[in-house]
C-alpha atoms as a printed R data frame, in Angstrom:
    type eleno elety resid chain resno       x      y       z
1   ATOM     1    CA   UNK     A     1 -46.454 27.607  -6.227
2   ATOM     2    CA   UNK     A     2 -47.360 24.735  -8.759
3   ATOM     3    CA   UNK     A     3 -46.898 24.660 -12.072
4   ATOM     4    CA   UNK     A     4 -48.254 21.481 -13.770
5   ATOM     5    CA   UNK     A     5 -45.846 22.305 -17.322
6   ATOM     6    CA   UNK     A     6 -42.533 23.033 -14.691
7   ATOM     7    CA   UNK     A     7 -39.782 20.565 -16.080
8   ATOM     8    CA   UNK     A     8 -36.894 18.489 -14.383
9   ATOM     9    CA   UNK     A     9 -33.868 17.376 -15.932
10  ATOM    10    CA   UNK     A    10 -32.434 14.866 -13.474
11  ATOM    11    CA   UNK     A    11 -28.603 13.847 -14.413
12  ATOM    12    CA   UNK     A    12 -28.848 10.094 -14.044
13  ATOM    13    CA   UNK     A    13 -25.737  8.922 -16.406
14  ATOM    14    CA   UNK     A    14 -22.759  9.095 -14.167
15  ATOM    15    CA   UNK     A    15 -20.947  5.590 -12.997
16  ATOM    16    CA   UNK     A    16 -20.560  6.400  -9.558
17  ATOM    17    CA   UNK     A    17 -17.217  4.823  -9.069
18  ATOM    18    CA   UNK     A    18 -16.709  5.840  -5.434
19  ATOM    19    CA   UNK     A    19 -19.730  3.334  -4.554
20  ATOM    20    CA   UNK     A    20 -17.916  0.682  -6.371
21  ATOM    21    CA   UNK     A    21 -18.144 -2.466  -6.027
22  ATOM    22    CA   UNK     A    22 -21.952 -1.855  -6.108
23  ATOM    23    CA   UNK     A    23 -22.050  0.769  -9.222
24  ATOM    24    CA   UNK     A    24 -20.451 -2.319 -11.384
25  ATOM    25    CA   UNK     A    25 -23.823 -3.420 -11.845
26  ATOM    26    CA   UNK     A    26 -26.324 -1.087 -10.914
27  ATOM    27    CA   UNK     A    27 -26.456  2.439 -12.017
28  ATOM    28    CA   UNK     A    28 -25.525  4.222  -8.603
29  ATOM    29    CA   UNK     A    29 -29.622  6.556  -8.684
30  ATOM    30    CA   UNK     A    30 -31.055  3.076  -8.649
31  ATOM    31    CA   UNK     A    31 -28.748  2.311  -5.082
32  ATOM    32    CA   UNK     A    32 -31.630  1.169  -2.522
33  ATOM    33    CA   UNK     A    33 -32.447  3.794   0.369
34  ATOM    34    CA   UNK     A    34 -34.386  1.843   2.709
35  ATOM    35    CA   UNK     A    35 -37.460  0.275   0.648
36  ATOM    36    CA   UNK     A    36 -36.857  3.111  -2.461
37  ATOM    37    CA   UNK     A    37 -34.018  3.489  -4.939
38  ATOM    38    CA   UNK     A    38 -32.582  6.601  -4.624
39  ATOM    39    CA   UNK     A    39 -34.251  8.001  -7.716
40  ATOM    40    CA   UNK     A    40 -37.682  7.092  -6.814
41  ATOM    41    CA   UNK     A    41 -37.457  9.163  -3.708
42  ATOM    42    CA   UNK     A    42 -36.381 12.248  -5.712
43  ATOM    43    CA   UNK     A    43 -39.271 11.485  -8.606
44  ATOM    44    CA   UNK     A    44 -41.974 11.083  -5.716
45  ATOM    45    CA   UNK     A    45 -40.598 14.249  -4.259
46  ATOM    46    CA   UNK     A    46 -40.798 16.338  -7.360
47  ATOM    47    CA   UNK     A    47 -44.234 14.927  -7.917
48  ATOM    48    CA   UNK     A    48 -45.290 16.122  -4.704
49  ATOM    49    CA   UNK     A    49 -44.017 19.636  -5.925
50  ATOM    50    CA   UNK     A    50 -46.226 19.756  -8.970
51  ATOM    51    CA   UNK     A    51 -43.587 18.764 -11.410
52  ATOM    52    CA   UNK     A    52 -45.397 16.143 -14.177
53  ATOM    53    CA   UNK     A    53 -42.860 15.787 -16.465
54  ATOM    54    CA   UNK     A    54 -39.122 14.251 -16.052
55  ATOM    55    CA   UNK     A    55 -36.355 14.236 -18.717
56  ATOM    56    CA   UNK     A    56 -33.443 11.440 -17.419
57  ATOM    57    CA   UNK     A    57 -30.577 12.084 -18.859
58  ATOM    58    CA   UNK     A    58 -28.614  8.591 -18.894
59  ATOM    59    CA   UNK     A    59 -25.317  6.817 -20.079
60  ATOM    60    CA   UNK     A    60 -24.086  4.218 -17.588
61  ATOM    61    CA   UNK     A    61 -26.327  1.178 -17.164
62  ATOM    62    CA   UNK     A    62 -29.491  3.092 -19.335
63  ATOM    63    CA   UNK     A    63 -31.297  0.084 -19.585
64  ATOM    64    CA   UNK     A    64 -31.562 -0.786 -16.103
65  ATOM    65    CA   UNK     A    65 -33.179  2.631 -15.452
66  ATOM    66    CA   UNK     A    66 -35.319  2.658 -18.180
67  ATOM    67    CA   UNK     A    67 -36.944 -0.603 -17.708
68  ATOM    68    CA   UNK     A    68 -37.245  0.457 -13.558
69  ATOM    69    CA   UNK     A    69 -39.098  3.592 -14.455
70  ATOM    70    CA   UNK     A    70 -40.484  3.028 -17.719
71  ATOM    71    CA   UNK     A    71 -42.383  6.117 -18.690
72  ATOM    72    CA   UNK     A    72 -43.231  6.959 -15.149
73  ATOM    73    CA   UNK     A    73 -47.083  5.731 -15.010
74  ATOM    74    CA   UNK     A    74 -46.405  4.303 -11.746
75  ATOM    75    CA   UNK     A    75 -45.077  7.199  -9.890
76  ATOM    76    CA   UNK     A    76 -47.833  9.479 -11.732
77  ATOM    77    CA   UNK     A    77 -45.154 11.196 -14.307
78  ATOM    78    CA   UNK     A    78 -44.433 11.660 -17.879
79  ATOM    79    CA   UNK     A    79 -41.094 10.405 -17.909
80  ATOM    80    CA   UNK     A    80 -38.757 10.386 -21.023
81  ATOM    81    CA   UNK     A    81 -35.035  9.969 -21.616
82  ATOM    82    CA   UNK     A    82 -31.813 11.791 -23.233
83  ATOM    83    CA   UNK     A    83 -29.092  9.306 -23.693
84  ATOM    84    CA   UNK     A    84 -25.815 10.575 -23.768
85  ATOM    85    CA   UNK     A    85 -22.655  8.180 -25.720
86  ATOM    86    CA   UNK     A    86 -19.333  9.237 -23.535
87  ATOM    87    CA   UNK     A    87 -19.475 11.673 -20.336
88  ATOM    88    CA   UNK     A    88 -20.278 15.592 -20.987
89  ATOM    89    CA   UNK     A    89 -20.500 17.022 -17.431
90  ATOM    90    CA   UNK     A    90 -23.045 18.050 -15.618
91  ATOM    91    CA   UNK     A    91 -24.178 20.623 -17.652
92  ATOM    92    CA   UNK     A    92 -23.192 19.073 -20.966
93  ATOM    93    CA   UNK     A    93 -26.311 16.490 -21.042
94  ATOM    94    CA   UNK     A    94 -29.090 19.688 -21.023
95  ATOM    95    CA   UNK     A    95 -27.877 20.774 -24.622
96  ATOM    96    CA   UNK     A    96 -29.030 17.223 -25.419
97  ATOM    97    CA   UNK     A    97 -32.337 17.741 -24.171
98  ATOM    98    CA   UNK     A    98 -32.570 21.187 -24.976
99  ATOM    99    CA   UNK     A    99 -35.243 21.131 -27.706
100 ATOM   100    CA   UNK     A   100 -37.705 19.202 -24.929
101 ATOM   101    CA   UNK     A   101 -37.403 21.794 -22.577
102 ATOM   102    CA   UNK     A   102 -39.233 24.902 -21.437
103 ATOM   103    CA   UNK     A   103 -38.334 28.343 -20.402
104 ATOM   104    CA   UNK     A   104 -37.694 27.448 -17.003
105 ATOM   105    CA   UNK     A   105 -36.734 23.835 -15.470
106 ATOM   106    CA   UNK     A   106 -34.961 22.231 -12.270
107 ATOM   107    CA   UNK     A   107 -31.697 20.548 -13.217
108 ATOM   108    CA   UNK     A   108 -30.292 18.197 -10.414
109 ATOM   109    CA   UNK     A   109 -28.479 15.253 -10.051
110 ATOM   110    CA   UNK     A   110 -29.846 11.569  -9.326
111 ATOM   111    CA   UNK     A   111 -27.983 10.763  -6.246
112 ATOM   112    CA   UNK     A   112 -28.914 13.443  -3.852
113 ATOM   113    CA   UNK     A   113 -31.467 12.865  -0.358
114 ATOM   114    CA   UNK     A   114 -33.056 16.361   0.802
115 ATOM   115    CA   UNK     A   115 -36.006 17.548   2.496
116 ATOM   116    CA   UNK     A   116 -35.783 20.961  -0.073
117 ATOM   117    CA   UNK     A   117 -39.234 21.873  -1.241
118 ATOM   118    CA   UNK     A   118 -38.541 22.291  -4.630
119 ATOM   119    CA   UNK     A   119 -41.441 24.664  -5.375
120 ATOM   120    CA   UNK     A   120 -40.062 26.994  -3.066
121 ATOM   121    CA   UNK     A   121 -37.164 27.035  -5.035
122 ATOM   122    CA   UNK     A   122 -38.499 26.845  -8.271
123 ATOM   123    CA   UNK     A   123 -41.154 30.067  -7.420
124 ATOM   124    CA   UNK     A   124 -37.420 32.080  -5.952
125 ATOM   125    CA   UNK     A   125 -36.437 31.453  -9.097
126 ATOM   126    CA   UNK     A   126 -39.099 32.877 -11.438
127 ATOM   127    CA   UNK     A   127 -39.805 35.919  -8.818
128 ATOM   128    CA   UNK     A   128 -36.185 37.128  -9.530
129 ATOM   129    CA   UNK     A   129 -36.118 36.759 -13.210
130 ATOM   130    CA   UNK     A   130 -33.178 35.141 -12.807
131 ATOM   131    CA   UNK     A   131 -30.682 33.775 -15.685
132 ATOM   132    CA   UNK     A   132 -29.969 30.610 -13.031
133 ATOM   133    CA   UNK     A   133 -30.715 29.971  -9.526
134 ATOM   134    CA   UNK     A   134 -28.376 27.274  -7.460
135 ATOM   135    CA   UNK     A   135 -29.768 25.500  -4.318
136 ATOM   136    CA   UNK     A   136 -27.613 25.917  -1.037
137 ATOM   137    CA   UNK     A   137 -26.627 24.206   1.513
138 ATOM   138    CA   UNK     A   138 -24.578 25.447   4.408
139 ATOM   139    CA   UNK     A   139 -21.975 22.533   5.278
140 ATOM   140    CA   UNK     A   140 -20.119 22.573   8.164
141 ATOM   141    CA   UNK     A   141 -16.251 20.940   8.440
142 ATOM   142    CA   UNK     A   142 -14.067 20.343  11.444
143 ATOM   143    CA   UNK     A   143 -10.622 20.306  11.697
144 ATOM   144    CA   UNK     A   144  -9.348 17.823  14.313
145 ATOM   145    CA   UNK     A   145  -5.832 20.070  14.379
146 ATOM   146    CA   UNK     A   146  -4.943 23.432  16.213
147 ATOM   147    CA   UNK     A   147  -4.712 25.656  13.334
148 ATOM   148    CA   UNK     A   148  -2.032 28.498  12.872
149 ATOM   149    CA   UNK     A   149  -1.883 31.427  11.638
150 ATOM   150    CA   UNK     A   150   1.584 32.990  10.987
151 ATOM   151    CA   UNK     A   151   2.610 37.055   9.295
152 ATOM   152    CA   UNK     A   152   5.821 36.697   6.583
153 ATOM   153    CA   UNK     A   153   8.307 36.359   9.431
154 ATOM   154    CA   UNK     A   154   6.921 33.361  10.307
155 ATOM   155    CA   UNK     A   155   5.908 35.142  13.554
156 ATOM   156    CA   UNK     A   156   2.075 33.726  15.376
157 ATOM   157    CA   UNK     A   157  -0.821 35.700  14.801
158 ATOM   158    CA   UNK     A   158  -3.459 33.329  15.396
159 ATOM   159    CA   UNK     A   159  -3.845 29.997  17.069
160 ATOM   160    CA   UNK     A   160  -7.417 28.106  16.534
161 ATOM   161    CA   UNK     A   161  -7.914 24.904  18.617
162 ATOM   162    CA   UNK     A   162  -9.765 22.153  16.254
163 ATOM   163    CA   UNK     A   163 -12.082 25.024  14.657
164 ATOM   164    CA   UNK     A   164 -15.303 24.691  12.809
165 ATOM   165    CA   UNK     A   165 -15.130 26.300   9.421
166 ATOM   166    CA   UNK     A   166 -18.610 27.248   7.349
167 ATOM   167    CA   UNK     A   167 -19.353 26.568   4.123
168 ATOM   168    CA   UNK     A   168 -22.014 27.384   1.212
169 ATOM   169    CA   UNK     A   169 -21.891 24.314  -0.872
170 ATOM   170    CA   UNK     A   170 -24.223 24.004  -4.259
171 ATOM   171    CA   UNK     A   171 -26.665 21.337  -3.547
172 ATOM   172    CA   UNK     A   172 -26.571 19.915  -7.071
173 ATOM   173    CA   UNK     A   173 -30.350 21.370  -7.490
174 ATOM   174    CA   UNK     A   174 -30.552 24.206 -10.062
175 ATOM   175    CA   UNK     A   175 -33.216 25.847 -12.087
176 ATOM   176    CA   UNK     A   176 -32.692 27.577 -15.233
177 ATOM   177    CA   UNK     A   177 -33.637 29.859 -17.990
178 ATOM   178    CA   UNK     A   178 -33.518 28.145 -21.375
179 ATOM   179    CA   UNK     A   179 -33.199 30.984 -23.136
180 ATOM   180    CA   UNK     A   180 -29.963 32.603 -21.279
181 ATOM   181    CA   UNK     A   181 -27.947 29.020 -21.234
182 ATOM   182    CA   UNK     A   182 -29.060 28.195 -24.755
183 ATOM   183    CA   UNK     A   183 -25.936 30.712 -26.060
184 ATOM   184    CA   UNK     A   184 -23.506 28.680 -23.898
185 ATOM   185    CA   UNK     A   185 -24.223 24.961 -24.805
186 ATOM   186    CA   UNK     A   186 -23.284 23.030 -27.996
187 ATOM   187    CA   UNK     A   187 -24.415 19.735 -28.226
188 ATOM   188    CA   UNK     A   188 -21.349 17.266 -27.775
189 ATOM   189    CA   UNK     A   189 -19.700 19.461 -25.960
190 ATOM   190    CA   UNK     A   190 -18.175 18.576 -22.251
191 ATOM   191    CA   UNK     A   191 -19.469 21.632 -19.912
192 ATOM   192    CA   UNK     A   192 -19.827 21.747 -15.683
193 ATOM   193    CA   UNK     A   193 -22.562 23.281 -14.264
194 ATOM   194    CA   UNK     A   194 -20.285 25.540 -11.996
195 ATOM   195    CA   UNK     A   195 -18.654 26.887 -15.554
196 ATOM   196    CA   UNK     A   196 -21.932 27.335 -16.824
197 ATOM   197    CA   UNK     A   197 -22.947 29.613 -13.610
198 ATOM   198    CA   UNK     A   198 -19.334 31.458 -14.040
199 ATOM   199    CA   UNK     A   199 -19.624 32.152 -18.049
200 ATOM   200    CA   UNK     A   200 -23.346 33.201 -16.963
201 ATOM   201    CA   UNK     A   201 -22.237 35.886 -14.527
202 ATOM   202    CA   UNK     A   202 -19.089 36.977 -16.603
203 ATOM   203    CA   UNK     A   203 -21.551 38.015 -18.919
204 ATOM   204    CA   UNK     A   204 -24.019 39.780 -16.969
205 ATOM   205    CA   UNK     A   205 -26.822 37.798 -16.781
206 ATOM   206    CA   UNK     A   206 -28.680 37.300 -12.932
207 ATOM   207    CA   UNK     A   207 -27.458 34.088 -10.886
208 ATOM   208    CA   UNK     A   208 -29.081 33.420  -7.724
209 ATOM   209    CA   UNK     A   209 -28.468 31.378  -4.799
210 ATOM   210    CA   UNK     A   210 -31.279 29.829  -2.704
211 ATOM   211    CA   UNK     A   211 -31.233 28.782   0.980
212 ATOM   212    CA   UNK     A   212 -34.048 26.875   2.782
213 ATOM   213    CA   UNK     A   213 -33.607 25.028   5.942
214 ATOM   214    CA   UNK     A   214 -33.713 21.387   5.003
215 ATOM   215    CA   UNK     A   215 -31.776 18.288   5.438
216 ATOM   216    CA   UNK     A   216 -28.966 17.772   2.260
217 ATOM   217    CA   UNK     A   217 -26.890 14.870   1.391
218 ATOM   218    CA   UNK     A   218 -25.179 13.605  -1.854
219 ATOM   219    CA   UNK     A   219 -24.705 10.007  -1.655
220 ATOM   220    CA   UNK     A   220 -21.245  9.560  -3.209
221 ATOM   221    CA   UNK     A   221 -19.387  8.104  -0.740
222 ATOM   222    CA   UNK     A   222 -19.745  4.978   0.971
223 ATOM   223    CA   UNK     A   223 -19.383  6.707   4.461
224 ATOM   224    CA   UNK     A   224 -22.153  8.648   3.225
225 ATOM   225    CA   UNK     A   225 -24.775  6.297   1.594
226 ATOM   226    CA   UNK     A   226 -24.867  4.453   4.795
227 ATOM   227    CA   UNK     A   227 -25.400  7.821   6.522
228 ATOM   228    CA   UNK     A   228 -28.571  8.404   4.074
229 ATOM   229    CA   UNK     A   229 -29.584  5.125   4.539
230 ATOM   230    CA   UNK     A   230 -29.850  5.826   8.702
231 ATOM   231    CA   UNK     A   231 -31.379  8.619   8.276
232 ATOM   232    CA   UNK     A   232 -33.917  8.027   5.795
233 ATOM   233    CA   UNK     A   233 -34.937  4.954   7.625
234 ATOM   234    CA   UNK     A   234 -35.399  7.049  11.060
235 ATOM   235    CA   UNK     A   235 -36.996 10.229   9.516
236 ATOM   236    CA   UNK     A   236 -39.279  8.691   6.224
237 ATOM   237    CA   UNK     A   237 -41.964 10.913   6.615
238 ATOM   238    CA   UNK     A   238 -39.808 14.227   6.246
239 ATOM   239    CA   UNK     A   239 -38.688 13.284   3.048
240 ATOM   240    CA   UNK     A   240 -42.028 11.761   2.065
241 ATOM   241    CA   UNK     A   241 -44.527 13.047   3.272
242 ATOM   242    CA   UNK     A   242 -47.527 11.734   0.804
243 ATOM   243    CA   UNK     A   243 -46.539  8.008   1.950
């Protein structure tokens, strides 16, 4: 499902200092993946999903970004920018923006590499009516130790040799209603997207989680940003597929 009005508010202002000593010059979405910033992949992705216009919310290193994307002619977008003075969160920045936006728009951070098709999550979204719906990602985590289990006498009940635990981890790709997180946000104010979600459900309003298959990463290690770089480099076409 397209939707040429469908917004994205892509959280571009944070100073990424577990990349450092890179991030102490360059804003950590403009970090290259193989021949693209990081950034550019995501804005050629949403463009590919029908989304026209892009809100960047920045802070750290603004300039650099702004005079890299401009107002998005190149990539085929109407991009414009919310600048934010001292750090607010994650969900902090969208009160900033709030009188750009539309009744429903994808909120994500800038330094993420998927394969999601953001359509599909954005149509989910709008078929449930829902107040907020948060991309998923199953992520898997060994444990290289035999874990115990013991009852209150310290007796064994269980003994797990190097398990694999599962979990649901939030992919840092969200849509939402304007008009149910409007109540909840006060320009200035610091606010987290996962407190937003909470104080949303607390009150009653519908929060959804969406699963595709896809490939998920969020570059904010170092351990990982060479990982995204591998695999970006060996599997282009998957994540852009109009190239």
């Amino acid at each position: 499902m397209r939707s040429k009005s469908m917004q994205a508010l892509i959280l571009a202002g944070g100073r990424g200092t577990r990349l450092h000593p890179y991030t102490t010059v360059l804003p950590k979405p403009l970090m290259p993946v193989g021949d693209y910033p990081i950034l550019e992949i995501i804005l050629r992705q949403l463009k590919g999903a029908g989304i026209t216009d892009v809100i960047l919310a920045v802070g750290y290193l603004s300039q650099l970004l702004q005079a890299f994307f401009q107002k998005g002619e190149r990539l085929g977008l109407n991009i414009s920018y919310s600048f934010e003075e001292r750090a607010l969160g994650t969900a902090g920045p969208i009160a900033l923006a709030m009188e750009q936006l539309e009744d429903d728009f994808l909120v994500m951070n800038g330094d993420l590499m998927t394969t999601l098709k953001y359509q599909n999550l954005i149509a989910f979204h709008k078929d449930k009516g829902a107040a907020a719906t948060i991309g998923i990602y199953q992520r898997d985590v060994k444990v290289d130790f035999g874990v115990l289990e013991t009852d209150d006498q310290g007796k064994l009940v269980r003994y797990v040799e190097k398990p694999t635990y599962h979990f649901d981890v939030s992919m840092g790709v969200n849509v939402l209603n304007k008009n149910a997180i409007q109540p909840y946000l006060k320009v200035g104010d610091y606010l987290d997207i996962p407190d937003l979600m909470l104080k949303l459900c607390q009150d009653g309003h519908p929060v959804h989680c969406y699963r595709e298959s896809c490939y998920w990463l969020d570059i904010g290690r170092m351990d990982d940003y060479r990982t995204a770089t591998e695999i970006f480099e060996s599997r282009q076409a998957e994540f852009l597929p109009n190239l």
